[in-house]
Every structure is written in structure tokens, then in C-alpha cells.
C-alpha positions in Angstrom: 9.2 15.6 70.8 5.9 16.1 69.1 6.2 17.4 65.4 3.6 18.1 62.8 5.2 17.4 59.2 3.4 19.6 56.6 2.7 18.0 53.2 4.0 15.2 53.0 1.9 13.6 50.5 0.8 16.2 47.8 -2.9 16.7 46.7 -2.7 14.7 43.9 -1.2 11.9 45.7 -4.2 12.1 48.4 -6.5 11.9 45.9 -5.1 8.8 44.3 -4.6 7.2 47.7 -8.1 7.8 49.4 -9.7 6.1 45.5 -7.5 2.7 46.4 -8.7 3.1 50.2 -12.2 3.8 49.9 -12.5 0.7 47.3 -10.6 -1.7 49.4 -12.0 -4.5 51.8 -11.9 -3.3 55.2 -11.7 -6.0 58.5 -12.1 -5.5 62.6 -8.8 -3.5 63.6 -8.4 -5.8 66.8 -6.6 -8.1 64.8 -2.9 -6.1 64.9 -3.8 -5.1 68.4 -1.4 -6.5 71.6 -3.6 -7.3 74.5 -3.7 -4.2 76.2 -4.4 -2.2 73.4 -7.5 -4.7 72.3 -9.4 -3.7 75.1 -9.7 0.0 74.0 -9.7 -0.2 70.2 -12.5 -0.2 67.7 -12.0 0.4 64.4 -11.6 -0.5 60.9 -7.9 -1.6 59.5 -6.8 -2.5 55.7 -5.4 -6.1 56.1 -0.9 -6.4 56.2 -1.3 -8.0 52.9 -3.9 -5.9 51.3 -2.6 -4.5 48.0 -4.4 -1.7 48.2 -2.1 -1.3 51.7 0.7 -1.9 50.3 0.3 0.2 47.3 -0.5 3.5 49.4 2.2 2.2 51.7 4.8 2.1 49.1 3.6 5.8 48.0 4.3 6.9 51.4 7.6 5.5 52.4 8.9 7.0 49.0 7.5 10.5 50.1 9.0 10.4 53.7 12.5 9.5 51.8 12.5 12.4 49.9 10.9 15.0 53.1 13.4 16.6 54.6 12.0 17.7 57.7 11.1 13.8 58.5 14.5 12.8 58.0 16.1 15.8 60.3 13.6 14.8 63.0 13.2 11.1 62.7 17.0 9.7 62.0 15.3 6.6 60.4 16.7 3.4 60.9 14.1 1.3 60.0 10.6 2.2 59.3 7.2 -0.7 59.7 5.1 -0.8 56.3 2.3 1.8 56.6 -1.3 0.0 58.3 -4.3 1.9 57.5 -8.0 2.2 59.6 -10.8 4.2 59.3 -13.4 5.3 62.4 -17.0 6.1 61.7 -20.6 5.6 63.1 -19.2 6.4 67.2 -15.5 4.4 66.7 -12.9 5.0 69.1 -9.7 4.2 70.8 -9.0 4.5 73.9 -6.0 5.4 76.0 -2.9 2.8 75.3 0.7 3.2 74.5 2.0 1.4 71.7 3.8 -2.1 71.7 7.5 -1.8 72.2 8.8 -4.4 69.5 6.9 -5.0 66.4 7.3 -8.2 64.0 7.4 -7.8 60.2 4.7 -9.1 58.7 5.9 -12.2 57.0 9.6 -12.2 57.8 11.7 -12.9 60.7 13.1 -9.0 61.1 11.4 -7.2 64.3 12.3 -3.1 64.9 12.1 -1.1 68.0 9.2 1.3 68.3 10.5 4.3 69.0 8.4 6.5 67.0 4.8 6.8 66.1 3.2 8.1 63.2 -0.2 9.3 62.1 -0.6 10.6 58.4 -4.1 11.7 57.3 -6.3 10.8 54.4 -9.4 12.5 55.3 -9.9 16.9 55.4 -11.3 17.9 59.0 -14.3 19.0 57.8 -15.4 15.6 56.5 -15.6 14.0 59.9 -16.4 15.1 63.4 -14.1 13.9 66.8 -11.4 11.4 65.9 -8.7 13.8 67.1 -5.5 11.8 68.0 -4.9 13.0 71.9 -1.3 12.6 72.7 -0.1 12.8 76.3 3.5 15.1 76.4 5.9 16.6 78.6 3.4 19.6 77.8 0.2 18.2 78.7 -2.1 16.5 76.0 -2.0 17.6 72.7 -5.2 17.3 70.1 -3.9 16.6 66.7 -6.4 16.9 63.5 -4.4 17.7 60.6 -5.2 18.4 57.2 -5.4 15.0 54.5 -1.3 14.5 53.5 -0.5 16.0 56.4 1.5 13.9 59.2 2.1 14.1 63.1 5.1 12.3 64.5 5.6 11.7 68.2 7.3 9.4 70.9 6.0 5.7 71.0 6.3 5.8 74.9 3.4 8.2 74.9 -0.1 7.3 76.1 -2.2 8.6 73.5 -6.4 8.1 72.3 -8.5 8.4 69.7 -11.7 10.2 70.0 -14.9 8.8 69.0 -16.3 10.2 65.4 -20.0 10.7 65.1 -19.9 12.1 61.7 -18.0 10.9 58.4 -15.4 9.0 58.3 -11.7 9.5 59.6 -9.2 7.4 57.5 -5.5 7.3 57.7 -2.2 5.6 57.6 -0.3 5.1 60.5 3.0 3.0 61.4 6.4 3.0 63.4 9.7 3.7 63.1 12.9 2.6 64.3 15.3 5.8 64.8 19.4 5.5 64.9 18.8 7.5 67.7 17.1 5.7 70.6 16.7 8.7 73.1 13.8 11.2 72.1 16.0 13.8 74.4 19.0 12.8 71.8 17.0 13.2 69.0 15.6 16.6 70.2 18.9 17.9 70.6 19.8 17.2 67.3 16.9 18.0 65.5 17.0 21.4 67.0 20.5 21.9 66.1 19.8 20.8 62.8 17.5 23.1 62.6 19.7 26.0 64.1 22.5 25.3 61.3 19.9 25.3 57.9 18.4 28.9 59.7 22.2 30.4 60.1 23.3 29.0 56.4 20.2 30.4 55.2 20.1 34.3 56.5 23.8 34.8 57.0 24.9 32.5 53.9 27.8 34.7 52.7 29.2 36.3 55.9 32.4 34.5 56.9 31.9 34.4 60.5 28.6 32.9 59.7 30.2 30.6 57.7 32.6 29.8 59.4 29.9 28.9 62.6 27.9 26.9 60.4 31.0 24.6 59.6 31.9 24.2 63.8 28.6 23.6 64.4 28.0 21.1 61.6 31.0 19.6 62.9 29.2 19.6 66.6 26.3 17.4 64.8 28.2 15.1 63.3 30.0 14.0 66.1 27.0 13.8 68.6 25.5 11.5 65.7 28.9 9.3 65.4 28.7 9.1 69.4 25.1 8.3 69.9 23.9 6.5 66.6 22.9 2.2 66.8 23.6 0.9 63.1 
């Protein structure tokens, strides 16, 4: 599953965020690379321990706690401090599929990667190429989104980045552990989710309405007690 996640940040928070990014000390991205993916990757990346990084990071992990359309689609477990690069002057990345296990910087804790995420700092019509190309049951999907805007997809997908020959693309990007580890799962109960907040919403009042948005409520629940790791 492939979702787009409007607004996460607002414009006020991008604006704050790109004035700590653009000021920071940027290094050679190759150095959180696995070996595979060091092959293909050129770009800038904010150090772990930048505090610029984790400033920006903290901002977003306190905005995807309160987004409700993350939460419904994600079922967050666990979720990797926010990285950040930036691609300019012809900087690309090439097809790779990201490392299954990742370490916590400084600490002993590791998470699966089930989930990827891109959030965007930079408006499309500052830079030229750098879409994110996502391979998908679908085919490959280009993804360019607005600056607070996020895309979230399944870690097991090959994906690029294209080269950009004009401007700068910068954003965060990071993974997530989800209590569900089946992105089929996870559909399913997104969707349903989804189903239940549309019924409660137009029919909110009628008592057979109701009365379906309590069963299948119900029906959520208990696929989340049966397939949820804790």
C-alpha cells in the first residue's frame, strides 16, 4: 500500500524547519548506506547526531502522533528518528530496497523496517527531477509532493531517486516498525478503518447505521487483537 499523507507538517512549521536545514553542516550520504544501497546513492545527509536533525526530527514525530490518517494507515510500533538529505547539481539514487533491520543510533534497540517514509521540505517548483520512483503492485509510481507533505509506502519495494539538475530537493525520510507486519494486513485494515469513519460520518444518526458502525468496529478490533506483535 502506497499512501500520500497531506499536510502533515503545516506551513509555518516548513518554514521553521527548512531555516535549521538550510543552516546545518551537511556530510556524503554514503555513510548510513548498507552495501548494496552504497553503490547507487549520492547525496547529501544531515549527520544522526546533528541537532539540527534532531530538532526537525523531534517536530516531526510529534506531528505524525497527532495525524490521524498516519496512525490509521501505519499502526506504529516503533518509528527510526527522522535522517534528512538533500540532491542538487545531477544527485541521484538509484534502484535499491531498503535494509531490513535498522540499529538505533547509539543504543542497543534495532526495529523492523516495514515501512518507508519520505516527507518533503522543498515546493516542486524549486527543483527539477528528484521524483521518488516507487515500484508497486501497480507498476511504478512517481511521487513529488508538495513541502509538508509525506508519502508512505512498503520497505520491501525497490524504489529510486531521480537525478535533479536544478535546485535543490531536501527532505526527511525514516522507517517505521508497524504492529502489523503484513502490508496485505495492514491494507485490510486501513481500508476498513476507513469504511467505518465514512459510514459514522454520512449516516451518523440512523440506527441501522449505527448499529453497523458498532459490528464493524467490533470486526476491527478483533483482526487487530489477532494479528498485532506488541
Amino acid at each position: 500500500m502506497l499512501i500520500r499523507i497531506p499536510d502533515v507538517l503545516t506551513a509555518d512549521q516548513v518554514k521553521e524547519a527548512r531555516a535549521i536545514l538550510d543552516a546545518a553542516e551537511w556530510t556524503d550520504g554514503k555513510v548510513t548506506a548498507g552495501h548494496q544501497s552504497a553503490k547507487a546513492k549520492d547525496n547529501m545527509q544531515l549527520p544522526e547526531d546533528s541537532p539540527a536533525a534532531r530538532k526537525v526530527g523531534d517536530m516531526i514525530l510529534g506531528a505524525l502522533g497527532r495525524n490521524s490518517l498516519f496512525l490509521s494507515a501505519a499502526l506504529p510500533k516503533t518509528v527510526f528518528p527522522p535522517l534528512f538529505n538533500r540532491y542538487a547539481g545531477g544527485q541521484s539514487f538509484g534502484t535499491h530496497v531498503d535494509n531490513a533491520i535498522r540499529q538505533f543510533p547509539g543504543r542497543p534497540e534495532r526495529i523492523r523496517t516495514d515501512l518507508s517514509a519520505t516527507l518533503f521540505f522543498a515546493e516542486p517548483d524549486e527543483y527539477d527531477g528528484g521524483e521518488l520512483c516507487i515500484e508497486d503492485t501497480y507498476g511504478v509510481q512517481s511521487v513529488k509532493l508538495p513541502a509538508g507533505h509525506m508519502v508512505l509506502y512498503p520497505s520491501t519495494s525497490l524504489h529510486h531517486v531521480t537525478p535533479v539538475t536544478r535546485g535543490a530537493r531536501v527532505s526527511s525520510f525514516f522507517w517505521l516498525q508497524s504492529m502489523i507486519r503484513s502490508d496485505e494486513q495492514r491494507t485490510l485494515l486501513f481500508d476498513l478503518d476507513l469504511a467505518i469513519q465514512r459510514i459514522g460520518g454520512e449516516l451518523a444518526g440512523n440506527p441501522a447505521a449505527d448499529q453497523s458502525t458498532v459490528q464493524l468496529t467490533g470486526v476491527y478490533h478483533n483482526l487487530l487483537r489477532q494479528w498485532a506483535e506488541l
